[in-house]
N, C-alpha and C positions, 0 to 999 in steps of 0.2 A: 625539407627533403632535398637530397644529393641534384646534381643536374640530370639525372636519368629516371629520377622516380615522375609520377603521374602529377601532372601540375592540374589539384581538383577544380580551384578557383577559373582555370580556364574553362572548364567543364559544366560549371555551372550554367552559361546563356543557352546552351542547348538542353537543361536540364530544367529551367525555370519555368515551362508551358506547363508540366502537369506537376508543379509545387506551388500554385499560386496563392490556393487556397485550403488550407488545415484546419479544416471544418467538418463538424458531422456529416451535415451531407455529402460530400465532395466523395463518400466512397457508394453511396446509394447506388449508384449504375449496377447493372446486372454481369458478374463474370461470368468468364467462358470456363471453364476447368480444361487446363493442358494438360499434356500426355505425361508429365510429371508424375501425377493422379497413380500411374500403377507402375513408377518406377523407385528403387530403393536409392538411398545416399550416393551410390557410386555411380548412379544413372543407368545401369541393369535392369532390366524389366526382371518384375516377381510378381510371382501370385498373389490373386489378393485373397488377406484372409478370411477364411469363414465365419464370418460376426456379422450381426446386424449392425455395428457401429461402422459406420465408412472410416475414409481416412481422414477427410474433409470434418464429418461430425466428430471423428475424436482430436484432433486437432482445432478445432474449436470452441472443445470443452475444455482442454488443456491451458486455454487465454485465459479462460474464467474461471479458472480454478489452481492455476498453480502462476508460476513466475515468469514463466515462458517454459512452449513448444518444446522439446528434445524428442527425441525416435526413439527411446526408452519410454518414454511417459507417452506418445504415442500410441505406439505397441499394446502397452500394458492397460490403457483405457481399451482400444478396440478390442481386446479379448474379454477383460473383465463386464464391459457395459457400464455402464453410467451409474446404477443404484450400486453394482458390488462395489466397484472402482470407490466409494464415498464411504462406505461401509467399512472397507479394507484401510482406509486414509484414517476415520474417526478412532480405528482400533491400535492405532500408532502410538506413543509415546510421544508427548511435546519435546522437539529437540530446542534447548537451551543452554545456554554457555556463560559458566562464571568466570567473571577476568581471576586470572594466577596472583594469587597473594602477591608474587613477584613486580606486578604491573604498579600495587596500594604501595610498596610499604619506600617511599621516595620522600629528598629531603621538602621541605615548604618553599615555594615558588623557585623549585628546580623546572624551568621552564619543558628542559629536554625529556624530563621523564613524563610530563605532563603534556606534550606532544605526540612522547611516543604512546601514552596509554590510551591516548584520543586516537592513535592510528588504528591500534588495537582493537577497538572495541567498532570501529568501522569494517575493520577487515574482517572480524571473526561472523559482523552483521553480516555483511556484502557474501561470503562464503554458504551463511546458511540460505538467505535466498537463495543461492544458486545453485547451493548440492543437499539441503535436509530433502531427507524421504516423505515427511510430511508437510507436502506442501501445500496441501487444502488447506491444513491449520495454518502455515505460513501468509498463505491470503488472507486469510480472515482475521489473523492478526493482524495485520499491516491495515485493513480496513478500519478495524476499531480503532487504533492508533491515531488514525488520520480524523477520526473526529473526537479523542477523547485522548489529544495530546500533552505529552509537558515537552516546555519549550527550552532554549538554549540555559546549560549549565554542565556541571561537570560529569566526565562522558562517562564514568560509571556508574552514577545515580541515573543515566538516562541509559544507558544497557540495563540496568536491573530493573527497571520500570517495564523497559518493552519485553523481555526476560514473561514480567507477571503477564502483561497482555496476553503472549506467548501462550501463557501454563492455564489462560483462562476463555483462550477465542472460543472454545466448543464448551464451554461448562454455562452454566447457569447469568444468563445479563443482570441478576441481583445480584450473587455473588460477585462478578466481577465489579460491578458497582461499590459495592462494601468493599473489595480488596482495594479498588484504586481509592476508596477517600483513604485508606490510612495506611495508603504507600509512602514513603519518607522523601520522595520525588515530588510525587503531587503535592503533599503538606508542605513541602519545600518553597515549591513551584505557586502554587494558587495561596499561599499564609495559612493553612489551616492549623496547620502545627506554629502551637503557642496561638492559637486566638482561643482566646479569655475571656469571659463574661466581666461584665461593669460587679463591682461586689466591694465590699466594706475594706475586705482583705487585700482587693489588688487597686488599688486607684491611681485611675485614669485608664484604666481599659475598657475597650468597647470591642465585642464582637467584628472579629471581619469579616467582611461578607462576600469575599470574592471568590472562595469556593461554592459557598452556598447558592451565588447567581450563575456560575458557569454550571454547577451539577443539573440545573434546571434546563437552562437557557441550554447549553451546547451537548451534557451529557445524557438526557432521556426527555426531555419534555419538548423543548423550543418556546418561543416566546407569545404563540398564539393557539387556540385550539384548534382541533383539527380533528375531521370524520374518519370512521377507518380506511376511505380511500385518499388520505392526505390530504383532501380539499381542507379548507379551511371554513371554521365557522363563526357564520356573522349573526349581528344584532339585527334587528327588522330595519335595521335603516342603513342595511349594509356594511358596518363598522364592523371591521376584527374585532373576534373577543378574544381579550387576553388571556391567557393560561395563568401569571401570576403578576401580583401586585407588589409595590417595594416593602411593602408592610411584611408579606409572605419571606421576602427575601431574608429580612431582618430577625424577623421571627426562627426562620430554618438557620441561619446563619449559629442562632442561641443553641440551638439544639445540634449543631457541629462544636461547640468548644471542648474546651478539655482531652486534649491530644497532643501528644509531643514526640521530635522525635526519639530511638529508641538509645540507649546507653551502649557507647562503643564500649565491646567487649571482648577484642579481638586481637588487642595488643599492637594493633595499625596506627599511625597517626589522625585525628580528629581531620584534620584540614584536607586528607585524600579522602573521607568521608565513606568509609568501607562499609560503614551498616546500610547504606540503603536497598540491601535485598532481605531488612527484614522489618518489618512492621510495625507502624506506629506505634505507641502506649498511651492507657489515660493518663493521666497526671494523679500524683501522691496525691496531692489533697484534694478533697471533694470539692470544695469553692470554685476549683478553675473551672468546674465544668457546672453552666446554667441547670438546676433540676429544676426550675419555675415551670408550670403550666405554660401552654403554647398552641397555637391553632396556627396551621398550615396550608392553604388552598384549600380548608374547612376542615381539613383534619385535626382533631383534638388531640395533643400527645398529653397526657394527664402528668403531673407534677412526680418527683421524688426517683425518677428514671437516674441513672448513670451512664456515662458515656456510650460505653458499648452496649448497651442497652437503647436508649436514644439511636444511634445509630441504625442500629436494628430496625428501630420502627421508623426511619425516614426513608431506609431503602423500600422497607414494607409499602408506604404509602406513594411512592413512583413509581413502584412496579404496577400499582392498582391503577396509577390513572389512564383515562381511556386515549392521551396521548401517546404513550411509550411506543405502542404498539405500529402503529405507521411512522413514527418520529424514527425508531431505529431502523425499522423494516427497510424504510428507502434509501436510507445510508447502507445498506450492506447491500440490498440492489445496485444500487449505484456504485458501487464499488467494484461488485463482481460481474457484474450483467448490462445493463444499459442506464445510461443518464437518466430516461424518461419512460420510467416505466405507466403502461394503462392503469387508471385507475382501477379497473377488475384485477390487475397482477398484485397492486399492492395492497388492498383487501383482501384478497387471498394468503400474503403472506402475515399480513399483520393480523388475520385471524388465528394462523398458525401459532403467532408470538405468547398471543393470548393463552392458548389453548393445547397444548401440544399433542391431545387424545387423549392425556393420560391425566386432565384437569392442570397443566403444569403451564404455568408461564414465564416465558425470559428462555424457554430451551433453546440453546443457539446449533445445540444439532439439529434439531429440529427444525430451525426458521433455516438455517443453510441449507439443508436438504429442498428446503420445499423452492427454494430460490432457486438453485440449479435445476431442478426437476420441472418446473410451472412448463405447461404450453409452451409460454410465450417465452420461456430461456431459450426453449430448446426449437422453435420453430423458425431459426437460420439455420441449422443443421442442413437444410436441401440448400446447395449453392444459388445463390442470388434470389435466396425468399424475403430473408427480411428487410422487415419495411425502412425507408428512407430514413424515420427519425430514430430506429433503434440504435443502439449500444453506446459505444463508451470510447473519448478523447484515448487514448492511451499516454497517460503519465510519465514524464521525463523517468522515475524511475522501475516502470515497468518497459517502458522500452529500452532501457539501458536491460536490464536484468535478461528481456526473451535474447534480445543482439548476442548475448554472454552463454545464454545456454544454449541458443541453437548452435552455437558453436564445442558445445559441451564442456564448455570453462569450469571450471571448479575452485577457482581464487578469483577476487578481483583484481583491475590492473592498478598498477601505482604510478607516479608520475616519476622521472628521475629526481634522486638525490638531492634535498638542497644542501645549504653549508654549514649542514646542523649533519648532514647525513639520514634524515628523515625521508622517508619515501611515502609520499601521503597517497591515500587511495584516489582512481577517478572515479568520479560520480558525476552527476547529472550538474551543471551549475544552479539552476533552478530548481532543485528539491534535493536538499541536503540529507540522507537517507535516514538521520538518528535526531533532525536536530529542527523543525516546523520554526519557523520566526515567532510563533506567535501564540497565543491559546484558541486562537480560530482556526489554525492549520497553515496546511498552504492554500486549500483553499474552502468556500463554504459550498454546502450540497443545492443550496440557493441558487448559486450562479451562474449567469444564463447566457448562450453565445451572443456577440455584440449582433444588434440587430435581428434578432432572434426570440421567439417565445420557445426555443428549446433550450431547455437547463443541460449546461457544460462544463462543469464544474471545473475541468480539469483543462481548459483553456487558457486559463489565468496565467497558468505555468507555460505556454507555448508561444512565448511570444520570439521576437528575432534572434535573441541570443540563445534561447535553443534549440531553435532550427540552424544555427550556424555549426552550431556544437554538434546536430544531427548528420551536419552535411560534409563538418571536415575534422570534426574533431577526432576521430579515429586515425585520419593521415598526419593531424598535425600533432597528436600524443604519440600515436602510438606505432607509428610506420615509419617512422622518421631516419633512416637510418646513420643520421649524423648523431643521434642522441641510441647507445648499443643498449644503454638499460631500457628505454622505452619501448627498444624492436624485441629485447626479446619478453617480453608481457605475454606474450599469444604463449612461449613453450614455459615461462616460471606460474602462468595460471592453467597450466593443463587445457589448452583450448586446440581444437583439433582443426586444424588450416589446412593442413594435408591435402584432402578432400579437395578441400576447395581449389586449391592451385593444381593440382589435379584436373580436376572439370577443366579450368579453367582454358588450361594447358588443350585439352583434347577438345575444345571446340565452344563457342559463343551461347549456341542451343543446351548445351551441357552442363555450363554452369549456371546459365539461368533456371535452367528444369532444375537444379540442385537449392538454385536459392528458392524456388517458388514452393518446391518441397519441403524444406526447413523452416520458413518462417512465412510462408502464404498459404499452406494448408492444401497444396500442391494445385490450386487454382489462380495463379497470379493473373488479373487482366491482360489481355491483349493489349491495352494503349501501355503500360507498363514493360512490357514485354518486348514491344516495338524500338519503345525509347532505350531501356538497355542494350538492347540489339544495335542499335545507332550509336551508343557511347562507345562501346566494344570496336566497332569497326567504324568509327573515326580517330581512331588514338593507336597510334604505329609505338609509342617508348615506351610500353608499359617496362618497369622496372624489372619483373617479376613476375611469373606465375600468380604465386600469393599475394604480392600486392596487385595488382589487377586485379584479381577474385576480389579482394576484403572492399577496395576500391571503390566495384559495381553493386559489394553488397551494403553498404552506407549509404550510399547513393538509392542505392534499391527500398533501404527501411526508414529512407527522411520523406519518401514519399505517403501523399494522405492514404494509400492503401494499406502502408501498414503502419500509419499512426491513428485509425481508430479499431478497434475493436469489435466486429458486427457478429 
């Protein structure tokens, strides 16, 4: 930054007391609600509306259910209420985006076009978080995603994968099960496509079995059994019982061959790999695919099956076990609502999963409804009720995405130019938005804060270089004003600053009541409150109206108040 802008890293020793620790607990203390509470965006006192939904409960619904906060999705929960508001979201169309033929049709290892379609496919990602009208579906995609991922490869077989997630968060979890085995991504990704049974006609092949262990192990089952309150269950001498044996693996693994992926037919080059938005196929000859007799964690799949057929009845027989049901349950809790939900919540939802009322199981409208709806979601709605261990780490790219739309961004921002001329998107550096490291995610639902019997999952991701990136990376991308393409990110992604340098401008109380409205649910703590009030009026050079706002508001969302979710 110039010699006049805000020098953050000074800022930081006085800032450091109430950042020390980014932990669940650290937001437990009880807030006070500020007079923010019944004032609008430009800090005008307005009436409040006629709803039972407060501002505070619909802005709290709004974390768990969409991308982040805006004062439209505000609004529009406090009027609708909580069941229509989900009702109205379910009756939406999935918004999805095919990359332009224009992006495929590039010569082979043209590095530049192959940078640019990887820009591509981030920006158009980054864009629907931040402005599709459907973004309950939006959550709940991004949720399945994060445990039923494919990992780094090319960026449009990994846009048309999330594309399916997308087309399938609210339909049926068999169905999406059956569409991800013989997506061209995943077959890609885990070898399903071209694993081949051992046979006269192909030798030396042997079944692979790495899809057939992750389908288990990470996509419905997990690797122990488990009661419908997720407890685990043991043998009389205390040992975990396992869910399945390497035999089972071997076994299911036989009854996934015979799949390939599909015949480019689109007049695109093979090597930009343009079919992967459309669905596996079995294989021409019947040999590739095992019809031998087969027993599964005791299920009998009887001889003379075909792939898709086969198929069929593996989803059949996951859907049935008494696993799936708290296995998925808590991963969509945990996603949307708290780390560590009571075993009574997740009984209750995983009875739902079972069961939908209507004899149906796998209904994912149904299991979402019942997840935002329960008691126990919705009983922090009264300011400072819930308890110490509820909710939820918030995610490098959930706190990137609410920062974006409280601002009512509508692009994401890019970095300048490099000497390719490429402008790559900013993202979170710890959770690359399209791209998991691994087939376990970024992280597992397992995972529990250090020193801690509370599961954290999303901790993993917070360690110091995202808190730095929390703290300055906004001044050091994007305010910079030596660098004119990074400053102006705020007016090329429609994000409204105004406002803020506004407040900013007319008094310390001002724009703090405006940030604790936007993105504190207009109760920001007092110790919070205090310490901004202290930044503000110990710093004489602010550069800028606007830079000073955006400055305090970085500052304001690196702290643990608003990096967990309660």
């Amino acid at each position: 930054m110039n010699n006049q802008s805000i020098d953050l890293p000074r800022l930081l020793p006085r800032w450091s007391l109430i950042c020390l620790c980014v932990v669940l607990m650290s937001c437990g203390q009880r807030a006070q609600i500020d007079e923010a509470t019944s004032k609008n965006s430009t800090g005008q006192v307005s009436n409040k509306p006629s709803t039972t939904v407060t501002y505070y409960a619909a802005a709290r619904f709004a974390d768990q259910v969409s991308f982040g906060a805006t004062p439209a999705l505000i609004d529009e929960i406090s009027k609708l209420g909580f069941e229509a508001w989900i009702d109205a979201q379910m009756a939406l169309p999935a918004t999805v985006n095919e990359v332009p033929r224009s992006y495929l049709n590039y010569k082979e290892n043209d590095q530049f076009a192959i940078s640019t379609l990887d820009v591509y496919t981030h920006e158009v990602h980054w864009q629907t978080l931040l402005t599709a009208p459907d973004q309950l579906r939006q959550r709940v995609a991004w949720s399945i995603f994060e445990f039923i991922p494919t990992a780094p490869g090319q960026s449009n077989g990994q846009h048309e994968y999330y594309n399916l997630i997308i087309s399938r968060a609210l339909d049926n979890y068999g169905t999406l099960l059956h569409d991800v085995s013989i997506h061209p991504m995943m077959g890609f990704f885990l070898n399903n496509d071209l694993n081949r049974p051992s046979s006269p006609q192909c030798l030396g092949c042997v079944p692979n079995e790495n899809y057939a262990r992750e389908l288990m192990q990470l996509f419905s089952l997990g690797v122990v059994q488990l009661n419908t309150d997720g407890s685990t269950k043991r043998d009389a001498h205390g040992k975990p019982l396992e869910t399945y044996t390497q035999k089972d693996v071997e076994e299911l693994a036989r009854a996934l061959t015979g799949w390939r992926q599909p015949n480019n037919t689109t007049g695109l080059p093979d090597y930009a790999w343009p079919h992967f938005g459309i669905p596996m196929v079995p294989e021409s000859a019947a040999f590739f695919h095992d019809s031998g007799a087969k027993t599964v964690m005791g299920t009998a799949f009887a001889a003379g099956m075909n792939a898709p057929q086969e198929l069929n009845a593996v989803i059949a027989m996951l859907m049935k076990h008494p696993n799936i049901a708290p296995f998925v349950s808590l991963r969509l809790i945990q996603h949307l609502v708290t780390s560590n939900p009571s075993p009574q919540y997740l009984t209750r939802i995983a009875t739902v999963f079972r069961n939908n009322g209507n004899g149906v199981t796998g209904d994912l409208k149904a299991v979402v409804r019942a997840i935002l709806l329960d008691p126990e979601a919705r009983a922090g709605d009264q300011i400072g009720s819930s308890p110490n261990s509820f909710g939820k780490l918030r995610e490098p790219v959930q706190w990137w995405s609410a920062m974006l739309r409280g601002m009512n961004c509508k692009k994401p921002f890019h970095y300048p130019a490099n000497n390719d001329g490429i402008k790559w998107v900013v993202e979170p550096q710890n959770q690359n938005s399209t791209f998991p490291s691994n087939v376990f995610s970024y992280y597992q639902a397992t995972d529990r804060a250090p020193g801690s019997n509370l599961l954290a999952p999303e901790q993993k991701l917070l360690n110091t270089n995202e808190f730095i990136t929390h703290i300055s990376g906004l001044s050091a991308s994007l305010l910079d004003r030596n660098y004119p393409a990074a400053a102006d990110n705020y007016a090329n992604s429609g994000c409204e600053i105004a406002p803020l340098g506004k407040a900013f401008a007319q008094s310390p109380k001002a724009i703090i009541d405006l940030i604790s409205q936007r993105w504190f649910r207009g109760a920001m703590p007092p110790t919070l409150r205090e310490n901004l009030q202290a930044l503000i009026h110990g710093e004489a050079n602010w550069n800028s109206p606007e830079d000073g706002a955006l400055t305090i508001l970085q500052v304001a969302l690196s702290s643990p108040y608003f990096g967990v979710i309660k």
